[in-house]
N, C-alpha and C positions, 0 to 999 in steps of 0.2 A: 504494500500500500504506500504512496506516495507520501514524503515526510510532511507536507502543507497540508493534507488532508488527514491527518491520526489527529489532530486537536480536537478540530470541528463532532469527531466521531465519540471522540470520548466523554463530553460534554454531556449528552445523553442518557450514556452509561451511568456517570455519576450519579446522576439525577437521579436516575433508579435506582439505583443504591442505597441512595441517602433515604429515597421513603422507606426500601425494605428495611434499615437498621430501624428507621424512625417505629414502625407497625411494628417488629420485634420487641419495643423497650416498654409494654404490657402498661402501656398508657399512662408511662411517666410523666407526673409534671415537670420534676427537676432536667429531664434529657440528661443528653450523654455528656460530661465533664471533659473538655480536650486541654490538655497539659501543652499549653504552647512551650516549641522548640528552644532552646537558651539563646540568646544573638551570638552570634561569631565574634570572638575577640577584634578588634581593631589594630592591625598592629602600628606599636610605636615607632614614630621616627627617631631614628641612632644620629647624632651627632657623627663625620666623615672625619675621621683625626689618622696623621699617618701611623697610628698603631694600629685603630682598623682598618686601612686597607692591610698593612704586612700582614696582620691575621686572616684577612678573606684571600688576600692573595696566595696563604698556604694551603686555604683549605681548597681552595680552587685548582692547586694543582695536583693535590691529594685526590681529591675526585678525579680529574682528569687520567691521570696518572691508573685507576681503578678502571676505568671507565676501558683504555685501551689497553689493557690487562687484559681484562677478561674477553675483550671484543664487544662490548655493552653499548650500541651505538645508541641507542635511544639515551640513556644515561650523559652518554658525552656531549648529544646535542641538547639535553637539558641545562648545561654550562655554557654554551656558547650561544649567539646572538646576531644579528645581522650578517654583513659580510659571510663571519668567521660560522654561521649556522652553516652557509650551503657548503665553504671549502671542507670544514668538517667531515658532512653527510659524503661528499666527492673523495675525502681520503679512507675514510671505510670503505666507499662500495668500490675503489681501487682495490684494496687491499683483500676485499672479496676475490674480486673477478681474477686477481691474479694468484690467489691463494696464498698472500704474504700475512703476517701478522700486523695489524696497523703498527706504524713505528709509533715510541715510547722517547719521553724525555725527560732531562735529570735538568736541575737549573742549579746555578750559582747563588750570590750573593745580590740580591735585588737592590735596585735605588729605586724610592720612590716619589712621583710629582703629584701632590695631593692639592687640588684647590679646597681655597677656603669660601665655603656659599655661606653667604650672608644670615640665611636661617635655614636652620633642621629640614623644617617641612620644603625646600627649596628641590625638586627633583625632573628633571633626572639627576643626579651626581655618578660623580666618574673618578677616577685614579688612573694614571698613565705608570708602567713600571718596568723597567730599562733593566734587563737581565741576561747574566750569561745562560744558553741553551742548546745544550747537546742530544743529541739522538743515539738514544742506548746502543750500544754494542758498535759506536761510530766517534771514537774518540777525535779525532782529528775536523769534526763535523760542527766544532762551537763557534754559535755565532751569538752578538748582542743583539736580542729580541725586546721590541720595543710593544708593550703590550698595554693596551686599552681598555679597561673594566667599569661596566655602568652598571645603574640601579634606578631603574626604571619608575619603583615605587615600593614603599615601608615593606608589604607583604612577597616583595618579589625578593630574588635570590642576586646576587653577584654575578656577571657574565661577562666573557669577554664578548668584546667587539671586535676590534682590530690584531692582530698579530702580524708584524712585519720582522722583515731583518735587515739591520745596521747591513750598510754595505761596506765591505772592510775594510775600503780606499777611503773611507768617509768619516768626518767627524762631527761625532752629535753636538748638536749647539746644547750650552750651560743654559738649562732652566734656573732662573732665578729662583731663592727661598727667602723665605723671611726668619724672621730670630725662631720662631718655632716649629720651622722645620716646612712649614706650607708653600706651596705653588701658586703664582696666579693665572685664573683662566681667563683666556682673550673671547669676547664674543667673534662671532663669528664673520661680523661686518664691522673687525675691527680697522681701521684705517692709518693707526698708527704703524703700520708693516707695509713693506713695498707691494704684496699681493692679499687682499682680504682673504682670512681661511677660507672662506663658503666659495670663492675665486678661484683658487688652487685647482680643484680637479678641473676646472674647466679650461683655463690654460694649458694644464698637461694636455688634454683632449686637443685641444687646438694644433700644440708643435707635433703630437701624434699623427692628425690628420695632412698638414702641414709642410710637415719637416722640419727642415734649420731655418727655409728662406720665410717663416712664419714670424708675425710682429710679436709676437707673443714669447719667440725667443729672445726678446732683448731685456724681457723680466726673468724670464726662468732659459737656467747653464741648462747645456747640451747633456745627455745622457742615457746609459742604460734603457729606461722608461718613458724618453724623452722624445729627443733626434731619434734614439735605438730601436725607441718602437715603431716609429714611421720607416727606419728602414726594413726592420723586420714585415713590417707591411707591404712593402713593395717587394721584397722579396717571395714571401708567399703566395702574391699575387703573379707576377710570374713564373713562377714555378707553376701554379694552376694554368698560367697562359699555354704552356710548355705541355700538357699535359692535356691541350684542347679543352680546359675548365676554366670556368671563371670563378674571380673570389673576390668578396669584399670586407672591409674591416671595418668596425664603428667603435671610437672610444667616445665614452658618455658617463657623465657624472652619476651616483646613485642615491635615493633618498636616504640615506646611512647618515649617524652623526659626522660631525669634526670636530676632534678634540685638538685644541689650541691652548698652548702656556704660553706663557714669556719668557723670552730668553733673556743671557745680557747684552745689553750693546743695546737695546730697546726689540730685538728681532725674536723670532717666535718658533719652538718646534709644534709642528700642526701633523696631525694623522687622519688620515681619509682612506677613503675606497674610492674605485674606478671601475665600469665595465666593460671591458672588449668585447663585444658582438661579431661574429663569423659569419660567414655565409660561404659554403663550396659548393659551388650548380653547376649541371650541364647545362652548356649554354639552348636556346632553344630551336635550332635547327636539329640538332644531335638526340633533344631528348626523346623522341620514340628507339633510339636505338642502344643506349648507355647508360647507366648510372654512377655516379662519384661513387669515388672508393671510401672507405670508411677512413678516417686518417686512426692512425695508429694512439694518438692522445686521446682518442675521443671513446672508444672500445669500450672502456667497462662502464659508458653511462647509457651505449645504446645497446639494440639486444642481437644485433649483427644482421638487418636486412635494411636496407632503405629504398622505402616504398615505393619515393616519389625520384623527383631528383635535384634535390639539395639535402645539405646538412647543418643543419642551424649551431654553433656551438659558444658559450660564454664562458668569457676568464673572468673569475672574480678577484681583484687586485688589491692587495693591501698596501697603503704610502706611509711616508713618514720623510717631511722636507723640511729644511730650513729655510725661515722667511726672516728677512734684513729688515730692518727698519727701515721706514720712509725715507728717503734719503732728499724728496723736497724738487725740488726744481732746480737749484744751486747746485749741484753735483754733475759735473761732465760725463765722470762715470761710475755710473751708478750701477751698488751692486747685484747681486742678480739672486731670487730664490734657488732652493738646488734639492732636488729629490734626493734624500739620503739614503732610504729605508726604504723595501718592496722585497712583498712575496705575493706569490699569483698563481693557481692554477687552473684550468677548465673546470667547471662547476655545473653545467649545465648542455644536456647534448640532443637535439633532436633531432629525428629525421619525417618530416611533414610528409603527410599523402600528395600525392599530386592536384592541382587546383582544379578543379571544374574547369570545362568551357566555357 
């Protein structure tokens, strides 16, 4: 029975019910006594101090840590949150299809950047925490993981958002603290920095689609995720060309937060996400006779036949850049944002039916 129509139906039911108890109660004045339910606790807002984030952020990895022990995917994605929910869900059902055990990880000695919100009840609240992170049985594998944790609301749990990695040419800009050890968080339209955080993905998006000769590289340096992505783009694109396929690539911001501190100097480390959007088609003179091939990253999100002839496939990207301070008009040369931090992988894969005529 259709889930909009069990309401309407039961409505009735009760009705009946309620006369058969009523005729059963041998013509009670008093009726039946109903014990209403207790209310649900309310829960308290905790003051965000950095002893409570080091204590969420242990039990956070302590869970996590369980979670890919046992292979407990549902558990693991009860921990994490935007972005970091689908890369999650995408590195289990890897680790399925290839029969590996999901990898495990040990951490170091955490720093952590704790803003101070004005009041308790102030939410979401967040902590950013800058950790060394290896992958068990992978010693040579530590990298600085710069990590994201929000809290939605009193009753919810700690998750992460974001996970990135320090890239190892790179150096993290100094978050400022104050005498007690707190962080300040920059809104997101904040203007005292040469690119606003809410800005950031979309200028990376820009030199992606772009390239170098893009205006948007004379805010943000050349790079890995940068330039790198746009030539990685044209590269896969002709390799598709090559191959009598066509491909196209789309970077685009996602509705994910942005977690934004201050650094020194006035400039700011900022953590975002980005989505890469795919597309590999026969082009449409070919398609009654061909199908794209399955690309080999994409395998254990699809079930190995494709229907039609494309393959839709998205990277979900993790960032982490430094942003300079406004440097003003006065400055001939002005310095430039710079993506520090990025981990990324396909996260989502599909292979559409074919369209109608």
């Amino acid at each position: 029975m259709p889930r909009k129509y069990r309401g309407a139906t039961a409505v009735p039911a009760l009705l009946a019910l309620s006369v058969a108890v009523s005729a059963c109660g041998g013509g009670s004045k008093a009726g039946t006594k109903v014990t209403p339910a207790p209310p649900r606790p309310t829960a308290t807002p905790v003051a965000l101090t950095p002893q409570l984030a080091a204590d969420r952020f242990r039990s956070w990895t302590v869970n996590d840590d369980v979670a890919r022990a046992s292979g407990d995917e549902r558990l693991a994605l009860s921990w994490v949150v935007d972005g970091q929910y689908s890369l999650t869900a995408a590195e289990f059902r890897k680790a399925s299809h290839d029969g590996d055990p999901v990898p495990r990880f040990t951490f170091g000695k955490p720093t952590f950047y704790v803003p101070r919100f004005q009041e308790v009840k102030t939410y979401p609240q967040w902590f950013v925490a800058s950790v060394p992170r290896t992958e068990l049985g992978k010693p040579k594998s530590t990298r600085t993981a710069l990590m994201a944790f929000i809290l939605r609301s009193p009753g919810d749990r700690w998750k992460l958002s974001v996970e990135t990695d320090l890239d190892p040419k790179a150096k993290q800009p100094k978050v400022v603290l104050d005498a007690q050890g707190y962080a300040t968080a920059l809104a997101t339209g904040d203007t005292s920095v040469l690119i606003r955080p809410r800005d950031l993905p979309g200028i990376q998006a820009t030199i992606a689609a772009e390239g170098p000769s893009s205006v948007a590289s004379k805010v943000m340096a050349s790079g890995p995720v940068t330039t790198g992505m746009n030539a990685d783009i044209q590269a896969a694109r002709k390799k598709a060309r090559h191959q009598g396929l066509g491909f196209s690539s789309v970077v685009v911001a996602t509705p994910y937060p942005i977690f934004a501190l201050r650094a020194e100097h006035g400039g700011a480390l900022v953590l975002y996400s980005l989505f890469r959007n795919n597309d590999l088609y026969v082009k449409g003179k070919d398609r009654p006779k061909r199908k794209p091939p399955i690309p080999p990253e994409t395998a254990h999100l699809l079930d190995g036949t494709v229907p039609g002839y494309e393959i839709d496939y998205t990277e979900t990207l993790q960032l982490a850049a430094s942003d300079p301070a406004n440097p003003g008009k006065g400055d001939a040369n002005p310095p430039k944002a710079d993506v520090i931090g990025f981990f990324g992988t396909i996260s989502k894969a599909d292979a559409p039916l074919p369209k109608a005529n």
